[in-house]
C-alpha positions, 0 to 999 in steps of 0.5 A, spaced: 496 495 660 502 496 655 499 502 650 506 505 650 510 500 649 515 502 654 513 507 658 518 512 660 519 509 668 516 517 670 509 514 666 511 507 669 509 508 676 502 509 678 502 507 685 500 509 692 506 514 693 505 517 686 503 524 685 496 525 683 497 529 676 498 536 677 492 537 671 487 533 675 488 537 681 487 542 678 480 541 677 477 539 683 470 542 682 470 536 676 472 529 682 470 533 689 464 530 688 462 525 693 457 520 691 458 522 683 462 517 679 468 517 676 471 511 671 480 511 671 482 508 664 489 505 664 489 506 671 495 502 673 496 501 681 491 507 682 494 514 684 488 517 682 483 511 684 485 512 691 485 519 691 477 520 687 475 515 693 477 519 698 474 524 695 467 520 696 467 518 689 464 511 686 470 509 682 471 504 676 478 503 674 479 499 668 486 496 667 490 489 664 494 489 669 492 484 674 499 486 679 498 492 679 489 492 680 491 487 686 492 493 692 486 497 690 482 490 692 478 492 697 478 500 697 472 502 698 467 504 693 472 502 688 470 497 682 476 495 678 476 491 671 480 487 669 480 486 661 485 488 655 481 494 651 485 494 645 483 487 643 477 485 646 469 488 647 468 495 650 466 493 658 463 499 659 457 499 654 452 503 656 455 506 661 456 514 662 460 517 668 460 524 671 468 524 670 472 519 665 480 520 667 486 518 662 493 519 664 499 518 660 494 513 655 492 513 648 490 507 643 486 512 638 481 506 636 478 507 643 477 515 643 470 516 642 468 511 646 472 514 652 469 521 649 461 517 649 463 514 656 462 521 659 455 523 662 451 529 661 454 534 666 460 530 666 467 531 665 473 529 662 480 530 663 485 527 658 493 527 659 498 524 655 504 525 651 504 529 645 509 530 638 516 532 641 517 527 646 520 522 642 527 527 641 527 526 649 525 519 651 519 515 650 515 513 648 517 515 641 513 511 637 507 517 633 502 511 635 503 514 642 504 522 641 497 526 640 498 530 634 499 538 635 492 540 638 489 533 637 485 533 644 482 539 641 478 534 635 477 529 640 473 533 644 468 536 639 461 537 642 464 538 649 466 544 652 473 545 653 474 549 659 482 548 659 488 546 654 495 546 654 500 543 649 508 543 650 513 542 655 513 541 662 519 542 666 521 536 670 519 537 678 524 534 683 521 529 689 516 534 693 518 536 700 517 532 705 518 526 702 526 522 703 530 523 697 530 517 693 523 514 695 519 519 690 523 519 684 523 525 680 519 527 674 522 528 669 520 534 663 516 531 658 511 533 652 504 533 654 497 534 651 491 536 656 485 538 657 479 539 660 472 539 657 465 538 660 459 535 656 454 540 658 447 538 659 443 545 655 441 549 660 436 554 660 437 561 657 441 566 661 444 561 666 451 560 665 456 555 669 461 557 673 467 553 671 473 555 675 479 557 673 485 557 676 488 564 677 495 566 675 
C-alpha cells in the first residue's frame, strides 16, 4: 500500500529480516495464542505476519502490494488479501479477530472499521506516526500524523491498557547481526496503544492484563 506517500525508508522496510515493532513484542499475551486469529493491515512483506504464525496464530494480512505478499505465499496459516482499502469495498465485512495490528498505517476513513474488526475479547494494537514527524522526515503530510492523543478517541469503548505518544530514539542494528544487513532505525514521532474489547465479565472477576515492569 502507499497510505504515507513516501515512507521513510526505516517504515519502508517490512521484510523477514525487519524487527518485529518493539510495541508488539511488548504485548505477547494479545499474539502468544495458538489457534486464536490475527488480521495485519498494510502488512507489507510480513515481519509480523510470520512472526504471529509462528506464534500458532490464523493470520490474515491485508495489502495492495502484490510484490511484497508474494513471499508470505505458502506460510502456513496465513491468508493473504490483496486489494486497495482506500478505493475499494471493505474485504473484511463481518469479520472480527482476536488481534487487529497496524503499524506505520493510517487513512482516518478506514478507523472505525479497523476499530469494529476486533473481536469480543480481543486486542488492537496500532502504531504509526504522529504530529512532529514532519520536522524530522517523512511523512510529512498531517493526513499521515495522528493528532496528539488521537489513538486515544479511536479507541472509545475499548479498554485501553498502554499508551504512549512522543519520540523514540532511534536504535543501531541488534547484535548479532552484520552491520549493513540490518539497517538502523532511526528516531521517529510515534503514537501507540494497546486496547482490548472486553467481553462484560461477571462482577468481581477482574482480568490481568500484564504490564511491562520498568
Amino acid at each position: 500500500m502507499s497510505p504515507l506517500s513516501s515512507p521513510p525508508p526505516a517504515a519502508a522496510s517490512h521484510g523477514p529480516t525487519s524487527r518485529p515493532s518493539d510495541w508488539l513484542l511488548r504485548w505477547p499475551q494479545a499474539w502468544a495464542r495458538p489457534g486464536a486469529t490475527a488480521l495485519d493491515l498494510a502488512c507489507g512483506s510480513g515481519r509480523h505476519v510470520r512472526l504471529l504464525a509462528e506464534a500458532g496464530m490464523r493470520v490474515t494480512g491485508v495489502d495492495r502490494d502484490a510484490p511484497a505478499l508474494a513471499g508470505l505465499k505458502g506460510v502456513p496459516s496465513v491468508e493473504l488479501i490483496e486489494v486497495d482499502i482506500e478505493d475499494g469495498p471493505w474485504p473484511l465485512e463481518g469479520r472480527q479477530f482476536d488481534l487487529v495490528l497496524v503499524t506505520n498505517y493510517l487513512w482516518r476513513p478506514l478507523l472505525d472499521r479497523v476499530k469494529n474488526a476486533v473481536a469480543p475479547g480481543g486486542w488492537l494494537i496500532y502504531e504509526t506516526f504522529t504530529d512532529g514527524q514532519q520536522t524530522i522526515g517523512r511523512p510529512a503530510r498531517p493526513s499521515f500524523l495522528l493528532r496528539p492523543g488521537e489513538l486515544l478517541t479511536v479507541c472509545t469503548g475499548l479498554r485501553v491498557v498502554g499508551f504512549e505518544d512522543g519520540f523514540l530514539q532511534g536504535q543501531a542494528p541488534a547484535q548479532g547481526t552484520v552491520e549493513g544487513n540490518t539497517p538502523p532505525v532511526n528516531g521517529r514521532y510515534v503514537q501507540r496503544v494497546a486496547a482490548v474489547r472486553e467481553t462484560g465479565t461477571e462482577a468481581g472477576a477482574y482480568p490481568r492484563y500484564q504490564l511491562q515492569q520498568g
